[in-house]
Backbone as numpy.savetxt, mean C-alpha at the origin, in Angstrom:
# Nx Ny Nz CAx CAy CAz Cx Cy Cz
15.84 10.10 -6.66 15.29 8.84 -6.16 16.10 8.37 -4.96
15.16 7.77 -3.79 16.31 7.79 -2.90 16.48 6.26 -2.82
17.91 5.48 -2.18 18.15 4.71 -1.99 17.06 3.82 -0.78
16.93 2.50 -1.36 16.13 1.51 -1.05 17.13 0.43 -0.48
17.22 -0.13 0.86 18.37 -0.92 1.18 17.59 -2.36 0.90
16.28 -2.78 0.75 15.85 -4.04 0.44 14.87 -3.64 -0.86
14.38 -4.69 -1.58 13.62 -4.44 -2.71 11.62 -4.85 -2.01
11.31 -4.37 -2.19 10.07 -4.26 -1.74 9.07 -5.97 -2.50
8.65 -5.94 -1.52 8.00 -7.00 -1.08 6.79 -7.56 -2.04
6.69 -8.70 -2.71 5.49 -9.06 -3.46 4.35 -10.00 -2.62
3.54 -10.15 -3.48 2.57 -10.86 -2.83 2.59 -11.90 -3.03
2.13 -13.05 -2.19 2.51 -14.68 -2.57 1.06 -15.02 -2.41
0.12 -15.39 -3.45 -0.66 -16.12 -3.32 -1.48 -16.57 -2.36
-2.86 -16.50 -1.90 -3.59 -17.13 -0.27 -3.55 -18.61 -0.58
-2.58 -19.40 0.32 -2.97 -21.18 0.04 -4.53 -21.33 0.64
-4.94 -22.34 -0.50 -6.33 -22.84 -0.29 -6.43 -23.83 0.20
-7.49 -24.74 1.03 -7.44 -25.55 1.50 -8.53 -26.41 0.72
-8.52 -27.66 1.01 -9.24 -28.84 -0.09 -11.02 -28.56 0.34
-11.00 -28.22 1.47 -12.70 -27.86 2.05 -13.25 -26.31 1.26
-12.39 -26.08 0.32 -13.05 -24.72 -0.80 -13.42 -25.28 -1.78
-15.06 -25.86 -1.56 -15.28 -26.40 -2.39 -16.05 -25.46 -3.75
-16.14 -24.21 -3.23 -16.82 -23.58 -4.33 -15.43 -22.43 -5.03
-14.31 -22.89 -4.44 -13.25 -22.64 -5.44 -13.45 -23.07 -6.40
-12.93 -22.19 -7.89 -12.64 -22.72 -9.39 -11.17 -22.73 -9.21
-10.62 -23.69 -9.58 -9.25 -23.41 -9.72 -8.11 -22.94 -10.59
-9.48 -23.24 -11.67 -8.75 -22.73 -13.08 -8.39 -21.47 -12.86
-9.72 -20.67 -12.37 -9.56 -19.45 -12.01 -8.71 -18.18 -11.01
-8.67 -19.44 -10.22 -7.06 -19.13 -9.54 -5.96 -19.23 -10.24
-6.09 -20.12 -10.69 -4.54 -20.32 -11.86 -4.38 -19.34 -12.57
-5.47 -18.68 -12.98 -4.98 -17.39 -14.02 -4.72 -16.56 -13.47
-5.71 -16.27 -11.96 -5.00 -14.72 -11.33 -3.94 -14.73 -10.65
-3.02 -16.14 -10.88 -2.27 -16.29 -9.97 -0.58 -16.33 -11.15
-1.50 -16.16 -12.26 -0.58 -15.84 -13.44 -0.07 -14.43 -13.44
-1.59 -13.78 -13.43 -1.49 -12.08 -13.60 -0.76 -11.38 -12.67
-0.93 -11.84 -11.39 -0.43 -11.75 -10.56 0.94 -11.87 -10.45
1.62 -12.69 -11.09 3.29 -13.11 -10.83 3.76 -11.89 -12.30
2.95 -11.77 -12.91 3.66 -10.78 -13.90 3.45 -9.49 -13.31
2.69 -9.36 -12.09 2.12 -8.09 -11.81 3.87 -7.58 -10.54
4.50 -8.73 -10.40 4.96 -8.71 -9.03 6.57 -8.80 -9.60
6.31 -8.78 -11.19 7.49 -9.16 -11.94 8.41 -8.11 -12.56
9.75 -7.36 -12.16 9.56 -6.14 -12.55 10.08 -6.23 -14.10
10.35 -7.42 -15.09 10.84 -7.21 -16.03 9.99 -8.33 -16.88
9.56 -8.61 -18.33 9.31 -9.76 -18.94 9.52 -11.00 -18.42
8.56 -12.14 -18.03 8.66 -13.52 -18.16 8.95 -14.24 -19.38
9.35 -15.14 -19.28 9.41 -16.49 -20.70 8.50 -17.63 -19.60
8.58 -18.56 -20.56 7.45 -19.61 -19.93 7.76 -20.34 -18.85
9.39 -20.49 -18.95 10.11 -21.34 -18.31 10.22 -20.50 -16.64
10.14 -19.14 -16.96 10.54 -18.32 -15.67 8.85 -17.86 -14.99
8.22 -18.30 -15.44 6.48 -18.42 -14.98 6.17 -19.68 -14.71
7.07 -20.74 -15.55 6.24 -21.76 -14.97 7.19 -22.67 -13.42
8.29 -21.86 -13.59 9.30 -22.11 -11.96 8.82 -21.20 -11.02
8.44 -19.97 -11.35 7.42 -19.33 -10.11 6.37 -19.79 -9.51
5.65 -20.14 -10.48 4.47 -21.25 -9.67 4.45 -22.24 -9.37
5.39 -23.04 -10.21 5.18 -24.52 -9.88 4.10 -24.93 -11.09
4.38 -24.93 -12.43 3.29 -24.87 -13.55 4.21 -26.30 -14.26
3.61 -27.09 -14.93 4.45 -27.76 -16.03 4.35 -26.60 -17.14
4.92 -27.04 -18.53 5.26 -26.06 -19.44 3.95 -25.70 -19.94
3.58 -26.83 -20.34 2.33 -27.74 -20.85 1.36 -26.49 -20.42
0.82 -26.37 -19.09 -0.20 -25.78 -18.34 -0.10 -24.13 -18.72
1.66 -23.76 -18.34 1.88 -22.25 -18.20 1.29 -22.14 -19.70
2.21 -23.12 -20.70 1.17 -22.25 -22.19 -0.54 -22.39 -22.52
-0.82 -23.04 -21.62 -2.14 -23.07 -21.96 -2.57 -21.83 -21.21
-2.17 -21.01 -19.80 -2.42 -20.08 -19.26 -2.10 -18.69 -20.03
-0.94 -18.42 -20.37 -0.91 -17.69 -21.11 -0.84 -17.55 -22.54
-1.33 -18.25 -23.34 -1.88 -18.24 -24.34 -3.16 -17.50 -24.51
-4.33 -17.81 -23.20 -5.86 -17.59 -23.09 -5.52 -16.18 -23.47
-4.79 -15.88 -21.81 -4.71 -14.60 -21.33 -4.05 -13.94 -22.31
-3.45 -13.99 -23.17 -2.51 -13.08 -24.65 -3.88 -13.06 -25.35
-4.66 -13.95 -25.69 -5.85 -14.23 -26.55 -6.95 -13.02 -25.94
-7.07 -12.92 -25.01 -7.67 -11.81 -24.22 -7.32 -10.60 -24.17
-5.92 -10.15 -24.42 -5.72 -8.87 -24.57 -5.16 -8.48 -22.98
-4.86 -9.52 -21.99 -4.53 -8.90 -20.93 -2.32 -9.59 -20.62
-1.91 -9.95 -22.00 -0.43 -10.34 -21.78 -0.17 -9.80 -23.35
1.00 -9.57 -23.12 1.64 -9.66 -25.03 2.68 -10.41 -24.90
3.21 -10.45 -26.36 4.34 -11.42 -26.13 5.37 -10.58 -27.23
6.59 -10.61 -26.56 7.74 -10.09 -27.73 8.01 -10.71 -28.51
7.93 -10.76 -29.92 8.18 -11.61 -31.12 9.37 -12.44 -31.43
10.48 -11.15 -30.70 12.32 -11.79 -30.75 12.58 -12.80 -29.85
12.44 -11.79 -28.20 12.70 -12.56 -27.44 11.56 -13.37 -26.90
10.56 -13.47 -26.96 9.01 -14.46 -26.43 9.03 -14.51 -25.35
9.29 -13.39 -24.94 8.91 -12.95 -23.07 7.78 -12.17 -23.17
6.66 -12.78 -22.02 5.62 -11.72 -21.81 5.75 -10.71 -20.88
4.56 -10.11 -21.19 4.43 -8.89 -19.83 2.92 -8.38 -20.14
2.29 -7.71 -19.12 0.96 -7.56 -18.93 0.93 -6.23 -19.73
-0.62 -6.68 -20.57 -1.10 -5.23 -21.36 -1.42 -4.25 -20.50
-1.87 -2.82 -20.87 -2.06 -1.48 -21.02 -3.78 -1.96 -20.00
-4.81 -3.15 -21.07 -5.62 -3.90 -20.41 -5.75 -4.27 -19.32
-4.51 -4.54 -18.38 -4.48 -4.76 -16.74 -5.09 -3.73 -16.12
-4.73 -2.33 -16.55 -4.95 -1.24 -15.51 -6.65 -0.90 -15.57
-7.34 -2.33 -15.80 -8.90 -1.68 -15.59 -9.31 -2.27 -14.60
-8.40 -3.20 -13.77 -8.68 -3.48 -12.74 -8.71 -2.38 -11.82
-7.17 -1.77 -11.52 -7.31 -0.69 -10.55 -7.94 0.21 -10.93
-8.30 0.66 -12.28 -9.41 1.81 -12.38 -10.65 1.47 -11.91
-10.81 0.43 -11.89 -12.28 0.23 -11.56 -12.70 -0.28 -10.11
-11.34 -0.58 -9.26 -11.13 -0.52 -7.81 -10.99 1.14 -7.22
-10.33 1.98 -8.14 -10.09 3.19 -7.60 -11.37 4.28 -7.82
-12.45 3.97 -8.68 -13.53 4.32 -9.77 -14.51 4.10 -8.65
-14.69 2.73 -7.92 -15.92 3.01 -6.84 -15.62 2.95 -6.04
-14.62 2.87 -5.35 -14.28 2.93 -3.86 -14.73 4.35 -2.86
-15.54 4.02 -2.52 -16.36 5.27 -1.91 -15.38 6.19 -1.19
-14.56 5.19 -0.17 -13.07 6.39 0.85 -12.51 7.30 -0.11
-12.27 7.20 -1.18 -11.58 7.80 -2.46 -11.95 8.80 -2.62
-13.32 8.88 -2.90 -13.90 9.42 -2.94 -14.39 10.78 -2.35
-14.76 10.16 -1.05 -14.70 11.18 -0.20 -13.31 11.92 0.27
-12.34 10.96 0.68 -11.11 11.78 0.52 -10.53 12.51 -0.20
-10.83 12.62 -1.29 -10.13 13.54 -2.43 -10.21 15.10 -2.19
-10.99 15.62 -1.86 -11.16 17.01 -1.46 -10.48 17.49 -0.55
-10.15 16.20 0.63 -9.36 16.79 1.62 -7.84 16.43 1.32
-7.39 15.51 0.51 -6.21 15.33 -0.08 -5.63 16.51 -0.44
-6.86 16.95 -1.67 -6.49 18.59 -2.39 -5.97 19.40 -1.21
-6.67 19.89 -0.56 -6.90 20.80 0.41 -5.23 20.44 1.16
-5.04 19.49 1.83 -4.32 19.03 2.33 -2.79 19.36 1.54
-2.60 19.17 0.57 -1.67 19.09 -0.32 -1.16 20.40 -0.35
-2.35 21.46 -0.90 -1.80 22.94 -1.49 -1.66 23.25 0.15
-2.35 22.76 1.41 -1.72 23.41 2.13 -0.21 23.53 2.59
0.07 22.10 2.71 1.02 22.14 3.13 2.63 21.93 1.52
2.34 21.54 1.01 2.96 21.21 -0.80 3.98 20.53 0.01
3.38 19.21 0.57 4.27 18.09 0.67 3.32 16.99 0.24
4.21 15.48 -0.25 3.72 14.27 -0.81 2.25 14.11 0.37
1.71 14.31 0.12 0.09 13.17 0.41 -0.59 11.80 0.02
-0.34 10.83 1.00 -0.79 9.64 0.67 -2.22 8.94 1.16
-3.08 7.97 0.59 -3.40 7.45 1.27 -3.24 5.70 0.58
-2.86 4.95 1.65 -2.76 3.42 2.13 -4.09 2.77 2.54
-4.20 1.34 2.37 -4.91 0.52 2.76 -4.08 -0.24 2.90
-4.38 -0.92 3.77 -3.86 -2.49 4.64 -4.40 -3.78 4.11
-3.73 -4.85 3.19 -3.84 -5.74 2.84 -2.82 -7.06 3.17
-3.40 -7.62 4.78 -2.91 -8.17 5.13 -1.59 -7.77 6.00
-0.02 -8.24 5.57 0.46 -7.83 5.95 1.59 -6.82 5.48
0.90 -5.92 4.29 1.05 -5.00 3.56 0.20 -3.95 3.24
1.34 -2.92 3.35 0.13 -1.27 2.75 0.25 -1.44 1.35
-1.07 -0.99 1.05 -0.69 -0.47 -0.99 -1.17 1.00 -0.80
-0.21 1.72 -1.74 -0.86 3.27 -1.86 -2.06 2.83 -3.22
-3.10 3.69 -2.68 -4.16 3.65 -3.78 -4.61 5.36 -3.87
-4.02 6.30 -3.43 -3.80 7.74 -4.00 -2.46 8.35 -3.01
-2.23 8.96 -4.15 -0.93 10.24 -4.09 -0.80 11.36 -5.17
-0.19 12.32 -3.76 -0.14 13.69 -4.68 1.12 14.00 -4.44
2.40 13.78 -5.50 3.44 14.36 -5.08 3.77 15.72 -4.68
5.15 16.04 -4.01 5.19 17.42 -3.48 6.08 17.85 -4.19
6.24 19.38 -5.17 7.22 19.73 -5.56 8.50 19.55 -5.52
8.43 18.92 -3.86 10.19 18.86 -3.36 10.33 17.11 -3.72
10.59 16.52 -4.95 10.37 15.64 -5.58 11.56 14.53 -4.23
11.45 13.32 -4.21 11.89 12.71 -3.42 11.00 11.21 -3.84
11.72 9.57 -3.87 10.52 8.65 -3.77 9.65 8.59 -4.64
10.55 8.92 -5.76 9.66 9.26 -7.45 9.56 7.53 -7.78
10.11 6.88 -6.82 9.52 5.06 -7.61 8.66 4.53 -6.96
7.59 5.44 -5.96 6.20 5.21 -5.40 5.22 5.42 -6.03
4.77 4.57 -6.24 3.49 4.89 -6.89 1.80 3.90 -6.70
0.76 4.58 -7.45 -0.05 3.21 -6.56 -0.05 2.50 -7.27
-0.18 1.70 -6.07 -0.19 0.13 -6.78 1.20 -0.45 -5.54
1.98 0.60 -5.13 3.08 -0.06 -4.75 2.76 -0.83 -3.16
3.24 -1.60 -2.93 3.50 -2.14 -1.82 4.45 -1.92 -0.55
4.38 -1.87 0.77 5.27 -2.00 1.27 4.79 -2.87 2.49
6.05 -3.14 4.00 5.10 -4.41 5.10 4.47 -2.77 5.41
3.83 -3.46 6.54 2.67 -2.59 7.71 3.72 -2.31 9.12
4.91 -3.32 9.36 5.63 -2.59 10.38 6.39 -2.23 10.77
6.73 -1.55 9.18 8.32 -0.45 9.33 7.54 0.89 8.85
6.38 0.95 8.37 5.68 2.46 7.78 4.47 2.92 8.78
4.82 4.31 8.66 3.80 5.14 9.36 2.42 4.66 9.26
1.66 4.62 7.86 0.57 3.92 8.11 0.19 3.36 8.37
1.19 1.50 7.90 0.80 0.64 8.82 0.42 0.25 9.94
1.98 1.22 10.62 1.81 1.08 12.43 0.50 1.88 12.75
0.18 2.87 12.12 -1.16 3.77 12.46 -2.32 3.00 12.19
-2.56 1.98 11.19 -3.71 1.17 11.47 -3.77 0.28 12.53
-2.52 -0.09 12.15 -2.03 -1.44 13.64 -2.76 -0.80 14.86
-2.28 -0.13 15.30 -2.31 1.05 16.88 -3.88 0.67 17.12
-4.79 0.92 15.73 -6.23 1.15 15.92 -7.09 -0.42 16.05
-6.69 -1.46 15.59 -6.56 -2.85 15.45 -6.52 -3.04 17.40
-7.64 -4.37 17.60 -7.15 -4.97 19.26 -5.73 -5.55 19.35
-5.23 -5.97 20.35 -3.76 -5.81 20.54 -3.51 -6.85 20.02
-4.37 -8.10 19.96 -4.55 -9.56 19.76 -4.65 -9.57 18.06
-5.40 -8.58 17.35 -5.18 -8.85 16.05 -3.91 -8.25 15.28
-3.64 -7.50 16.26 -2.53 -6.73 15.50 -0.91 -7.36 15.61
-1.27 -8.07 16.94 0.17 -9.11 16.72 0.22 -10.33 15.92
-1.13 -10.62 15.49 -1.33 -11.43 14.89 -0.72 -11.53 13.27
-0.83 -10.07 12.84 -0.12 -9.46 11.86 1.31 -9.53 11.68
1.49 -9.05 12.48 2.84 -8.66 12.95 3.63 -10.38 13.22
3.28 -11.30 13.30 3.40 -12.44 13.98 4.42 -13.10 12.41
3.10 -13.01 11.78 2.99 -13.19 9.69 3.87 -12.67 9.06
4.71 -10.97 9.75 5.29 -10.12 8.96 7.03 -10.82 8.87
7.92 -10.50 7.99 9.13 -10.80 7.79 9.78 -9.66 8.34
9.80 -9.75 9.50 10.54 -8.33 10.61 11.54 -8.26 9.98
12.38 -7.55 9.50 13.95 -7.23 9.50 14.46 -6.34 9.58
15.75 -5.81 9.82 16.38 -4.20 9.73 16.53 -4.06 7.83
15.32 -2.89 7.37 15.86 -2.81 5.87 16.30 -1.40 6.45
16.24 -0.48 7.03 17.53 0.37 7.07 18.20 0.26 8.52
19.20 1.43 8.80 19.83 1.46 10.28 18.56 1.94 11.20
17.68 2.26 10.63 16.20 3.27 11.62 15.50 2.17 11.67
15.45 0.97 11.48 14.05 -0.02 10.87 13.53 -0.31 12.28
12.51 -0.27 13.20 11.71 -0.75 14.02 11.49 -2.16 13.49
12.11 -3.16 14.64 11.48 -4.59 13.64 11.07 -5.56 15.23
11.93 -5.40 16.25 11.51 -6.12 17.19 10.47 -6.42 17.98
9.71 -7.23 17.81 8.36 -7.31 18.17 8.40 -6.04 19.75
8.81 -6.23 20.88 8.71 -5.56 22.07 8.91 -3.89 21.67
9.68 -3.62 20.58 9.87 -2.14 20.11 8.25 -1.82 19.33
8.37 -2.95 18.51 7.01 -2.57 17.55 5.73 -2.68 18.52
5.47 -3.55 19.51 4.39 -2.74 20.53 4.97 -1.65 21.18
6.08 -1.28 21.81 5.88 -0.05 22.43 5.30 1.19 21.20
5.69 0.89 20.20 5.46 1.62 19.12 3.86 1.85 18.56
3.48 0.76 19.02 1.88 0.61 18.93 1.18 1.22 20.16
1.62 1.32 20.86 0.75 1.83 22.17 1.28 3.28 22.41
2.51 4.05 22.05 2.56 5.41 21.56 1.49 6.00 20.58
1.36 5.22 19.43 0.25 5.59 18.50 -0.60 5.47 18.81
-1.13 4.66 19.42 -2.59 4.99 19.77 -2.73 5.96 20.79
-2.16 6.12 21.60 -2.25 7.31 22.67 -2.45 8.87 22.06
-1.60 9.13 20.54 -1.24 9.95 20.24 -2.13 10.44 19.22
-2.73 8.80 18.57 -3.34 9.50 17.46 -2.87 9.41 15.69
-1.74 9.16 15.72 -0.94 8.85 14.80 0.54 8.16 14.81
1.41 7.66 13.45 2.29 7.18 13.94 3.37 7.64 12.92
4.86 7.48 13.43 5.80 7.82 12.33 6.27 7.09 12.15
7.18 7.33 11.10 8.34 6.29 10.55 9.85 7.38 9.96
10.39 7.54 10.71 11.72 8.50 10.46 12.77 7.45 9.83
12.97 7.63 8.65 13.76 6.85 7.53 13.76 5.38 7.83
12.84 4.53 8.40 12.21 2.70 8.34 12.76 2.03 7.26
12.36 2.80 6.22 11.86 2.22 4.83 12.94 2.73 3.86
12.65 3.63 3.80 13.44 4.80 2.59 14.62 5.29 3.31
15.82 6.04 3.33 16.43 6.63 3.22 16.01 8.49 3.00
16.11 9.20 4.31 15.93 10.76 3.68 14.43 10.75 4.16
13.70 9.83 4.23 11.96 9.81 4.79 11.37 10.06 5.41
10.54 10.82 5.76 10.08 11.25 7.15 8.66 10.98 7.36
8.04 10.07 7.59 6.77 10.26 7.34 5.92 9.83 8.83
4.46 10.84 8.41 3.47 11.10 9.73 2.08 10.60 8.84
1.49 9.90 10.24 0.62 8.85 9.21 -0.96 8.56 10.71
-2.30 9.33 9.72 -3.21 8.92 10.94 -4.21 8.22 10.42
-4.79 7.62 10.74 -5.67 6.04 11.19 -7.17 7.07 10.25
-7.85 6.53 9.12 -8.95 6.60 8.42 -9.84 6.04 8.68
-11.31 5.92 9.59 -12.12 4.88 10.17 -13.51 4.82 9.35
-13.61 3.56 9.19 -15.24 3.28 8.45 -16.20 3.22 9.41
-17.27 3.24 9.29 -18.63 3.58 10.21 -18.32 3.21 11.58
-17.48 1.79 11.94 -17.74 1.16 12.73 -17.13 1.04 13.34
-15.93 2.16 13.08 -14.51 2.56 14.03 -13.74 2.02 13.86
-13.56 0.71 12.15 -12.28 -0.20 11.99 -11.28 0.79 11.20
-10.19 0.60 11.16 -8.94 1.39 10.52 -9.22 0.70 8.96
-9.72 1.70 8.60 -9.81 1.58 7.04 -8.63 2.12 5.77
-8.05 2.85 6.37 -7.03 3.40 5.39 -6.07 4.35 6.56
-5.00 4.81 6.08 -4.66 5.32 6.57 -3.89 6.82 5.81
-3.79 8.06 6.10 -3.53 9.19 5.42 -2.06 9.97 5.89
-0.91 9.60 4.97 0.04 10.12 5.58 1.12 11.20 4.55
1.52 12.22 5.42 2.43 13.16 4.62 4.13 12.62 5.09
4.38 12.94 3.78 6.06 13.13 3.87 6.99 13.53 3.57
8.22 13.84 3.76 8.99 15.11 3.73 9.97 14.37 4.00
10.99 15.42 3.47 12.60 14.78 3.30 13.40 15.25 4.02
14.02 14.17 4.83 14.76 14.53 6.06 15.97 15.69 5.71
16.03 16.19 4.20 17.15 16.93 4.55 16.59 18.34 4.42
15.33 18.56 4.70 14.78 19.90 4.89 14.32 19.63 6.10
13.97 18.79 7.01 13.49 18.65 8.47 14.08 17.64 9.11
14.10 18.56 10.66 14.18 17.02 11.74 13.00 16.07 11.82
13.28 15.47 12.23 11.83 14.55 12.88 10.75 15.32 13.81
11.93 16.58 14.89 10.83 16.81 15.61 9.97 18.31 14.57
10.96 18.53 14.11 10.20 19.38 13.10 9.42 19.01 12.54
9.15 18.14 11.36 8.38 17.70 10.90 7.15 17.33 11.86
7.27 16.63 12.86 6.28 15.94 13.43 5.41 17.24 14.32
5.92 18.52 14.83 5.56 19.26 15.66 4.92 20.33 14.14
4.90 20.13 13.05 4.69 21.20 11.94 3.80 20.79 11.28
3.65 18.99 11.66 2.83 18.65 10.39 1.64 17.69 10.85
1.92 17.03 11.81 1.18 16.05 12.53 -0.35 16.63 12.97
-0.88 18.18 13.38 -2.11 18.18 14.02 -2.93 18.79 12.21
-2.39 18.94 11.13 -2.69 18.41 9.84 -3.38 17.46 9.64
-2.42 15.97 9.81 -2.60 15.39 9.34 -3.58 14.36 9.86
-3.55 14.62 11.61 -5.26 14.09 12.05 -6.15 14.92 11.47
-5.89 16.51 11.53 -6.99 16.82 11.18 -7.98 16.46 10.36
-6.91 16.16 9.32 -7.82 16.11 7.87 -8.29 14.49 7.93
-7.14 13.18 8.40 -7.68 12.23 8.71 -9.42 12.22 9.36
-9.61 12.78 10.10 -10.54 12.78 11.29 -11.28 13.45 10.49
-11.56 14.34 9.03 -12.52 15.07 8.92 -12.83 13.68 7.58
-11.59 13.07 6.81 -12.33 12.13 5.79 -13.25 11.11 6.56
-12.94 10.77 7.82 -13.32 9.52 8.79 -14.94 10.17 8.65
-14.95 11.22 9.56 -16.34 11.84 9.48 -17.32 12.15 8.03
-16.65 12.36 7.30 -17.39 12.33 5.96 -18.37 11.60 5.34
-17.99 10.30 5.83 -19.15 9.06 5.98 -20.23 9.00 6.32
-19.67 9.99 7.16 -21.81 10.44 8.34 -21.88 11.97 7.91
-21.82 12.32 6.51 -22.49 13.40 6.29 -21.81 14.66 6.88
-20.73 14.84 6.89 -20.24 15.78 7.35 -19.34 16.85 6.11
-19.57 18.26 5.46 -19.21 18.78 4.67 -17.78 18.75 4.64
-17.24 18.59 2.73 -16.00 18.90 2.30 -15.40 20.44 3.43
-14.32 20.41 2.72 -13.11 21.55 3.13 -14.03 22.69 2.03
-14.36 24.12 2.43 -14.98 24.73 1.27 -16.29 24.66 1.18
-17.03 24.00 1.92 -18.06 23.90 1.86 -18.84 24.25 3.02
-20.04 25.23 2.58 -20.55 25.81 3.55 -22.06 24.96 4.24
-22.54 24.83 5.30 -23.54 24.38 6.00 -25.04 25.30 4.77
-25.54 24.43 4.53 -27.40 24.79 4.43 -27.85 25.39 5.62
């Protein structure tokens, strides 16, 4: 597992404004429960849920009480700390279950993977964060505490910056504007004037890297996934451990890969055959 110099980033809630009038709020209140246990890496008690949100006691037990009653919290009998059931994960099954990109990408993931038997990812951009929503680890094990579901920002990682690049210049600083820039390693790209030159390399190129940003030992090459209409929908990136490659190695070995196969899931949308698959 490799060393992490900051702890990765949770999600804080979208503030609502009083003109949502067809907000429920109750209903926010609960996903905004699930949510803090989702972002929580160890058991809550009531007192440590209801100082995360801003809950009286009163409210948090009425919230998680429902939600235990539902089958989506348990509670430890000794210590009476919760944590989210086995029940949570039908959310992402059932986000990962129809998501059509998934879908179609999977064949070229495969393909992708045994070719090269390094980690294969693919990211979506939520806001001003990637989540992995598939991976195929690579034998050469490395970054075994990634997984989906995980989070990281959009402008210290290959993917991110690779959607960014594809984004107008105006929305993408706009992002970037939102993001909590900082050095989390000695490699971290954080200065806005670095992170556009960094954006306007990638787009020229096609893809973007991130040589140890994030992780420690990381090497990763990352190209832009487009939905019908040419928006950066996901992004598809391999990675490899700096102590079997340079950067330019990696990037000169692995990079016309990893558009490739980007550029063939992009096309898939309009009917264009899997890897293996022959024309009618």
């Amino acid at each position: 597992m490799k060393t992490q110099v900051e702890t990765e980033p949770t999600e804080t809630p979208k503030k609502r404004t009083s003109a949502d009038t067809l907000m429920v709020r109750s209903v926010e209140k609960a996903l905004n429960v699930l949510e803090a246990f989702g972002s929580s890496p160890t058991p809550m008690s009531l007192r440590d849920l209801g100082t995360m949100l801003g809950l009286d006691k009163s409210t948090t037990q009425r919230f998680t009480y429902t939600l235990e009653r539902l089958g989506y919290l348990s509670k430890d009998p000794e210590t009476r700390r919760m944590s989210l059931t086995v029940k949570a994960l039908n959310f992402s099954y059932g986000y990962l279950r129809t998501h059509d990109l998934l879908t179609r990408a999977m064949p070229y993931l495969i393909h992708l993977s045994r070719e090269t038997e390094e980690t294969i990812n693919i990211t979506v951009r939520d806001d001003t964060e990637i989540v992995f929503v598939s991976r195929f680890m690579s034998r050469h094990l490395f970054n075994t505490d990634v997984t989906i579901g995980t989070r990281m920002p959009v402008y210290c990682t290959a993917p991110g910056i690779a959607m960014l690049a594809q984004m107008t210049r105006a929305d993408a600083l706009d992002v970037l504007s939102r993001c909590d820039c900082r050095p989390i390693t000695p490699h971290t790209t954080w200065r806005l004037p670095d992170l556009e030159k960094k954006l306007d390399e990638s787009m020229a190129r096609g893809y973007a890297t991130a040589f140890e940003e994030y992780y420690h030992d990381d090497l990763s090459i990352s190209a832009p996934i487009f939905d019908t209409r040419r928006n950066p929908a996901a992004a598809l990136t391999l990675s490899v451990s700096r102590s079997r490659y340079t950067p330019q190695e990696a990037e000169e070995r692995f990079a016309p890969q990893v558009i490739a196969a980007a550029r063939a899931i992009s096309q898939s949308g309009h009917g264009m055959p899997s890897p293996g698959t022959r024309r009618r």
